[in-house]
N, C-alpha and C positions, 0 to 999 in steps of 0.2 A: 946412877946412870939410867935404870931401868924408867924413873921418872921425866927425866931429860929428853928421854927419847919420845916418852907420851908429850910433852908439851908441843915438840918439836914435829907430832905426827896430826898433833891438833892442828896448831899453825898452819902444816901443810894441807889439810884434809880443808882451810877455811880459804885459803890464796887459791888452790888449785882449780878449781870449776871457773873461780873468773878467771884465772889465767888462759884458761882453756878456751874459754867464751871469747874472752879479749882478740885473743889468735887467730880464733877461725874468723871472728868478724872483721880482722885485720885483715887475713889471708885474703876472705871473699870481695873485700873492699880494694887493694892490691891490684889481687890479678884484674878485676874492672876495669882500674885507671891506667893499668899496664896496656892492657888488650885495646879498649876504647880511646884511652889517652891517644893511642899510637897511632890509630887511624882517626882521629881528628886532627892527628898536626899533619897528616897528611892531604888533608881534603882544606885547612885555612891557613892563613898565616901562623907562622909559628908568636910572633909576639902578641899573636891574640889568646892565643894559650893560656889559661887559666889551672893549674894543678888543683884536680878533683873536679874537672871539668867529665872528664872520664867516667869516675865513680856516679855522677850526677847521668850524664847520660844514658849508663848502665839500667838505672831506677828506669830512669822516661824513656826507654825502650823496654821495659816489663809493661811500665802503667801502659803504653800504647799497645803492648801487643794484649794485654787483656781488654779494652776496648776494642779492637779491632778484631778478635776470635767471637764479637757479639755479631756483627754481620756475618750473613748466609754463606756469602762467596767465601771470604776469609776463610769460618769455619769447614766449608767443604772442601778447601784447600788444605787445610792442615789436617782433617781427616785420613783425605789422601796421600800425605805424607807420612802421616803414623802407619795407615795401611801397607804403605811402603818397605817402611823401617821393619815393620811383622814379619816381614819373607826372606830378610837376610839375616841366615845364621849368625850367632853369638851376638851380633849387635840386638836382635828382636829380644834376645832374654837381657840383656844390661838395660835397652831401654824399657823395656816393660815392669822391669823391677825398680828404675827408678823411677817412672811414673805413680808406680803404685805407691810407694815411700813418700811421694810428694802428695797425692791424692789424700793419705790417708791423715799427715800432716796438717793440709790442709782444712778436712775436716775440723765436726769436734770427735775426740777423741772418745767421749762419754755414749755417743750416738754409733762411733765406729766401731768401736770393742764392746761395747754392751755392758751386761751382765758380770761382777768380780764373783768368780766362783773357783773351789776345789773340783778335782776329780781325784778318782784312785787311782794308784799303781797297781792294776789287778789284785792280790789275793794278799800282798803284801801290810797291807794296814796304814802303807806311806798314802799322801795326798798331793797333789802340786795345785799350784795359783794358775789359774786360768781365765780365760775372756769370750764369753757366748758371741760367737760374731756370726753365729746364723743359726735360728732356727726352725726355719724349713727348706727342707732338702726336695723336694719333690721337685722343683726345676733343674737338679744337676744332675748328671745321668748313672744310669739304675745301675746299681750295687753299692752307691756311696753312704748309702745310709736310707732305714725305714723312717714312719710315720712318731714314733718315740725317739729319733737319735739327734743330738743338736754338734753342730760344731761349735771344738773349745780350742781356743789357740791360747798355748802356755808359752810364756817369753823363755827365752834360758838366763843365767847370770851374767851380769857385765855385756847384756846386749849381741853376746854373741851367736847368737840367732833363735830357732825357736820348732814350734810342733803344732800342725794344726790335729785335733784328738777328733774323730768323731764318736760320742761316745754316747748308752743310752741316758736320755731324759734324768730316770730316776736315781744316774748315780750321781749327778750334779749336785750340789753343798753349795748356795749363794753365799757371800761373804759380807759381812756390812761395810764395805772397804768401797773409796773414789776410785777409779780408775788408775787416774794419777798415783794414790796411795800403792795400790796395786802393783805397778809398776816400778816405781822404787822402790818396791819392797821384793822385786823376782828380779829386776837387775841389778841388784847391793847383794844380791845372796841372803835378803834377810835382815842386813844391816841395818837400814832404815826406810820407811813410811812417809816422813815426813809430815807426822799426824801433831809429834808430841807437845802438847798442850793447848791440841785443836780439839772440840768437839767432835762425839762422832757422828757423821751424817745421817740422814733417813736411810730407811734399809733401800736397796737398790728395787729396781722396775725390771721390769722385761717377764722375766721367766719365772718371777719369785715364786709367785701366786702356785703356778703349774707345778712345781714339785713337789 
């Protein structure tokens, strides 16, 4: 039985992620052609109606609106609009955190988090997996941190959320670890990397040198 159940957790641990992926891009593709579809059979004939006319428009109203945040005006219109959205309670923290999610996304991730490094758990002897996402402090205001202290942002397990440390310089431990690796390796708990039977990479940049 004991084996049965391993095969059966294998199998599921291999369908699962795509299952997962399949959904949300089902989901996202959906709601599109729900929302978009619905107001295009209101604005043409309905037997010019095309299904996934919708999901189609969705795209070509991103691609245009990222061409059109290149003009000035545009741009200081939606400026003006985030400035907006800033001053109205609980909406300014939902938006702001989903901007930031999508900024960071956006990026590369290697450039955004930095440095794979350890820190201590004070006196304890434990370590945690961390991310240099900043090492000068002198522009954020005084008490956040001296001229030795760098910010470390530690994920927690399964994504469910995280710590930004500021901690000194020289307790920092770089890790020969991708990002990436990183990261599946502090949202599995450890489980997995996603390295094995990869090379290991050159050692990391940023701060190595410094410590």
């Amino acid at each position: 039985m004991k084996k049965l159940s391993g095969i059966f957790l294998k199998g599921l641990a291999a369908v699962l992620p795509i299952a997962i992926t399949l959904y949300l891009l089902y989901w996202i593709g959906s709601s599109a052609e729900s929302l978009l579809g619905g107001l295009l059979k209101q604005v043409m004939p309905e037997r010019w109606y095309v299904p996934g006319m919708g999901l189609v428009a969705g795209v070509g109203l991103i691609f245009l609106l990222g061409i059109l945040l290149n003009a000035y005006v545009v741009q200081t219109l939606w400026d003006w609009g985030e400035r907006l959205l800033s001053r109205i309670p609980f909406v300014k923290t939902i938006y702001g955190a989903t901007q930031d999610l999508m900024v960071f996304f956006a990026n590369d991730q290697e450039q955004a988090l930095g440095q794979v490094v350890t820190v201590p758990l004070g006196d304890t002897g434990y370590r945690v997996v961390g991310f240099v996402t900043r090492q000068d402090l002198s522009t954020l205001p005084e008490g956040l941190g001296a001229d030795d202290t760098v910010a470390v942002y530690t994920p927690m397990s399964y994504q469910i959320g995280g710590y930004t440390l500021l901690v000194p310089r020289s307790a920092v431990v770089p890790v020969d670890m991708t990002v990436e690796e990183a990261l599946r390796f502090a949202l599995t708990a450890g489980v997995s990397t996603g390295r094995a039977g990869k090379p290991r990479p050159p050692p990391g940049k940023g701060i190595t040198g410094g410590l």
